[in-house]
PLY file of the C-alpha trace (Angstrom):
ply
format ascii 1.0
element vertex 205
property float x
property float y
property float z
element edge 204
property int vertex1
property int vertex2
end_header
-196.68 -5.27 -15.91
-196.81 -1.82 -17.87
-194.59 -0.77 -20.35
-192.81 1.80 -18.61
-192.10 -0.67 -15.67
-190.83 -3.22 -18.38
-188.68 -0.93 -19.30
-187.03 0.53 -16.48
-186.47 -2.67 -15.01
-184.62 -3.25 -17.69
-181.84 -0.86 -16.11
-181.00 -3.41 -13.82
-180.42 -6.11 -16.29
-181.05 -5.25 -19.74
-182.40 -8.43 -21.72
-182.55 -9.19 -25.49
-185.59 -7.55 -26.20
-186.91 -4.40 -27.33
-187.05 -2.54 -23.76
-183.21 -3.94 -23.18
-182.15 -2.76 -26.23
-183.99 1.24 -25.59
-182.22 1.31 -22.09
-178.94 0.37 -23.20
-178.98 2.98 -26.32
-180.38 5.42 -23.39
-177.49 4.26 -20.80
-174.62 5.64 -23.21
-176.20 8.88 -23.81
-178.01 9.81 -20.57
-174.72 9.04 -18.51
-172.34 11.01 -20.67
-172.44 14.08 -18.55
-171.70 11.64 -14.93
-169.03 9.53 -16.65
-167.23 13.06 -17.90
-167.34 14.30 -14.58
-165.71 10.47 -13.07
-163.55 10.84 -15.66
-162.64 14.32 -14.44
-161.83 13.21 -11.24
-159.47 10.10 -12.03
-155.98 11.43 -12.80
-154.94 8.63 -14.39
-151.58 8.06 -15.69
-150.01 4.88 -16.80
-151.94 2.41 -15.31
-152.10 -0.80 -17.83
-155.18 -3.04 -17.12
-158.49 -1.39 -16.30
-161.60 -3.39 -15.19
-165.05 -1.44 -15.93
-167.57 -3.72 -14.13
-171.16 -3.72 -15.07
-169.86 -2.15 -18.30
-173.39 -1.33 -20.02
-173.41 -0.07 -23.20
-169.43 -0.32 -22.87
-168.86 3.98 -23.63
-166.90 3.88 -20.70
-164.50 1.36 -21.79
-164.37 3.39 -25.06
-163.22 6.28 -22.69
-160.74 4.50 -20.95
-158.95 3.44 -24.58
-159.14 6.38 -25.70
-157.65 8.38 -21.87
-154.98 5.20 -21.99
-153.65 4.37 -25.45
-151.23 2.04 -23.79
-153.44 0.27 -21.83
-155.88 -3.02 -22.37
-159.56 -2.57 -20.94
-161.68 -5.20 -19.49
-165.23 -4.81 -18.96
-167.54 -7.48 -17.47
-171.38 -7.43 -16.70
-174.05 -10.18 -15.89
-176.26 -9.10 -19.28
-175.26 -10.68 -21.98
-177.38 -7.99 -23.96
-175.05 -5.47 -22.38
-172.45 -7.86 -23.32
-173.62 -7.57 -27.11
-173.60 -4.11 -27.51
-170.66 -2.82 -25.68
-168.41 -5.82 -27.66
-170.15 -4.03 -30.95
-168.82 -0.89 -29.88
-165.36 -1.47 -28.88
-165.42 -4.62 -31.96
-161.73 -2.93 -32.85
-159.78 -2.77 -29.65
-160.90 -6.30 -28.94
-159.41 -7.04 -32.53
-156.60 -5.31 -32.07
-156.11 -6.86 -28.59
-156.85 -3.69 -26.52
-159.76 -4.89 -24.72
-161.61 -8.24 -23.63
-165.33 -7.81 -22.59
-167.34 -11.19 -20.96
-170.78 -11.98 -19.18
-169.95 -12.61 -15.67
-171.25 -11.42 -12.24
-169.56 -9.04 -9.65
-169.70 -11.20 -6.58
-167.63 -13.73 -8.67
-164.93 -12.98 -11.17
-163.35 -14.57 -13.09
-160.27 -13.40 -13.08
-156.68 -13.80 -10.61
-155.98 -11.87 -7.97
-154.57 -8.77 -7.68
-154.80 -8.52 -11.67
-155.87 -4.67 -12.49
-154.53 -1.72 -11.93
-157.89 0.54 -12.00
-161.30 -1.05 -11.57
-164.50 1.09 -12.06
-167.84 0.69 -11.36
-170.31 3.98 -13.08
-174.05 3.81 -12.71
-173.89 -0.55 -11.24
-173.42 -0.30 -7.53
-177.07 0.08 -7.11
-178.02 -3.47 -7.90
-174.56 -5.54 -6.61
-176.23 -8.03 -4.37
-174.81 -8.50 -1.82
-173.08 -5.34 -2.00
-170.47 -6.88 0.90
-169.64 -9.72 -0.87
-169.43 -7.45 -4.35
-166.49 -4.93 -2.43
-164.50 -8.26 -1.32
-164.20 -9.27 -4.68
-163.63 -5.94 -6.15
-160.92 -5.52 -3.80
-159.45 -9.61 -4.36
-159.20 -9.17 -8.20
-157.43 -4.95 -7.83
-153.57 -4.65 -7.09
-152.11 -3.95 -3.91
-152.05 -0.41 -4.23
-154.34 -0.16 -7.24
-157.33 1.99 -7.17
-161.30 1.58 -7.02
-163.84 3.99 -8.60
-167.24 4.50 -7.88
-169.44 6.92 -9.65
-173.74 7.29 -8.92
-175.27 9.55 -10.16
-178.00 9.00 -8.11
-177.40 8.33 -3.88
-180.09 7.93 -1.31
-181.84 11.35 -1.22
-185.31 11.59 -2.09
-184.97 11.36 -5.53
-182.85 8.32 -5.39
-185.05 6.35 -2.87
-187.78 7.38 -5.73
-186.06 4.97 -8.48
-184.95 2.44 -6.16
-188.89 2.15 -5.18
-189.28 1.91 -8.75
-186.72 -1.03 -10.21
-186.80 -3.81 -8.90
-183.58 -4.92 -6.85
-182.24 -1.68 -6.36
-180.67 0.24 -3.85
-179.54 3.96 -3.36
-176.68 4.85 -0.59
-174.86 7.85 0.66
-171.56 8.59 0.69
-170.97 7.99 4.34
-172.40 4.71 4.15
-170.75 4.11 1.17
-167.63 4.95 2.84
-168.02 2.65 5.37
-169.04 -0.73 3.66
-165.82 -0.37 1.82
-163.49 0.06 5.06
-165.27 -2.72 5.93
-164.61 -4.71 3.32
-160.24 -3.52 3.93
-160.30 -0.63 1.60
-159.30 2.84 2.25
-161.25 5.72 1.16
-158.75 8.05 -0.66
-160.50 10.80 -2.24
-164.52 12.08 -2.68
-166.69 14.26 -4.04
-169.78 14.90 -4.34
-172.52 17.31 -7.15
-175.97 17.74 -6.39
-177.37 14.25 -5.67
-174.16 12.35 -7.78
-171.41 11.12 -5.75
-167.78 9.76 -6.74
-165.51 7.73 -4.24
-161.96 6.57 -4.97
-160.66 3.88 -2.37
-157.44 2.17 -2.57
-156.08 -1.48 -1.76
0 1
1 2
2 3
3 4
4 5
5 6
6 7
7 8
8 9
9 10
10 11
11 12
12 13
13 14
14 15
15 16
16 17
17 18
18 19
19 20
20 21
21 22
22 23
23 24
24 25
25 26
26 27
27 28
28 29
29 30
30 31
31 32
32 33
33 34
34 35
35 36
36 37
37 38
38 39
39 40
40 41
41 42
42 43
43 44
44 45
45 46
46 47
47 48
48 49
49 50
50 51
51 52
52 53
53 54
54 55
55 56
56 57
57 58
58 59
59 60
60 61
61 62
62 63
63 64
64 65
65 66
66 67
67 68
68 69
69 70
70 71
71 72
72 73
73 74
74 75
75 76
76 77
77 78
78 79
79 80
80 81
81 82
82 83
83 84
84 85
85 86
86 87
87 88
88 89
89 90
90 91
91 92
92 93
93 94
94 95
95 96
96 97
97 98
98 99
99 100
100 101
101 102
102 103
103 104
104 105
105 106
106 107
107 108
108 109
109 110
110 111
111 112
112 113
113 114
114 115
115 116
116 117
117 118
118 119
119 120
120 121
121 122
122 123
123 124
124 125
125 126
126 127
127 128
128 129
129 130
130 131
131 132
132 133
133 134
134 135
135 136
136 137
137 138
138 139
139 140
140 141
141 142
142 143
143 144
144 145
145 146
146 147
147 148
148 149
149 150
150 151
151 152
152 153
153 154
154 155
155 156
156 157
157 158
158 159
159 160
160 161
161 162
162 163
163 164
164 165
165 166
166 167
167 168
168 169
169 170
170 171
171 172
172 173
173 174
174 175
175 176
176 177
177 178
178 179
179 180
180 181
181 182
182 183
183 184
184 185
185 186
186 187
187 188
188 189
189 190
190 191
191 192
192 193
193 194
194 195
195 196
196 197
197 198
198 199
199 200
200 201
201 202
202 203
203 204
């Protein structure tokens, strides 16, 4: 395999090595201008525990602290390299008992149901496998009434189907289809919008 596909199929599932380690430094910088524009379209207000799945390099949970003073932030993702480095970023809210970051795979959580308030997934959706079985859980773990957040910057246009031809184990969708695995999985779509080729979906329990 050559180095460049080493390293982007690292983005699926960054490992402990050198091209891990370049993709998660990459994630938190390349996706600053998508996550500001999720962020933009979030109104949140005093929601109290927030769930960032396939957290990354963990900015995003950094975001959330920082948009939600009052709040504690969870953040969960199947690396354990992404694990590492967003648990080194966020090393004082998790002192201070503000946020809780473990390795652990979207299809199943460990966690209750109906435990968060806000769950989030920015940049992931593309490799949850089965995606089906991903939105079930997604939507057993939020709050009756709580709210879901999806943000890609890439969907299925050409450009997307590009990558996803690329890294291995992912997939690109649109909105609509987007749209309708999660009605089929008993959410309600509440809110979209979309920016070039990025897309952002809220749906609701």
């Amino acid at each position: 395999m050559n180095t460049f596909k080493q390293l982007i199929n690292n983005c699926a599932r960054p490992e402990n090595n050198c091209f891990g380690k370049i993709i998660l430094a990459g994630m938190n910088i390349a996706h600053t201008k998508v996550s500001k524009w999720g962020f933009s379209q979030f109104n949140l207000t005093n929601e109290q525990k927030i769930l960032d799945i396939g957290c990354g390099g963990g900015k995003n949970i950094s975001r959330f602290l920082h948009a939600l003073p009052e709040a504690k932030v969870y953040g969960i993702d199947y690396s354990s390299e992404s694990v590492r480095k967003s648990t080194k970023l966020n090393a004082r809210a998790i002192k201070e008992g503000r946020s809780e970051i473990i390795e652990g795979n979207v299809t199943a959580m460990p966690y209750a149901d109906e435990t968060f308030d806000v769950i989030s997934a920015f940049e992931t959706i593309y490799f949850w496998q089965p995606i089906e079985t991903s939105f079930k859980e997604v939507r057993r773990v939020l709050k009756t009434g709580g709210r879901f957040f999806i943000i890609c910057e890439m969907d299925n246009s050409k450009i997307g189907q590009q990558w996803a031809s690329r890294v291995n184990g992912m997939k690109t969708y649109s909105l609509e289809q987007l749209k309708t695995l999660l009605e089929e999985s008993g959410f309600k779509v509440s809110g979209t919008n979309t920016k070039k080729s990025s897309l952002f979906i809220e749906a609701t329990k």
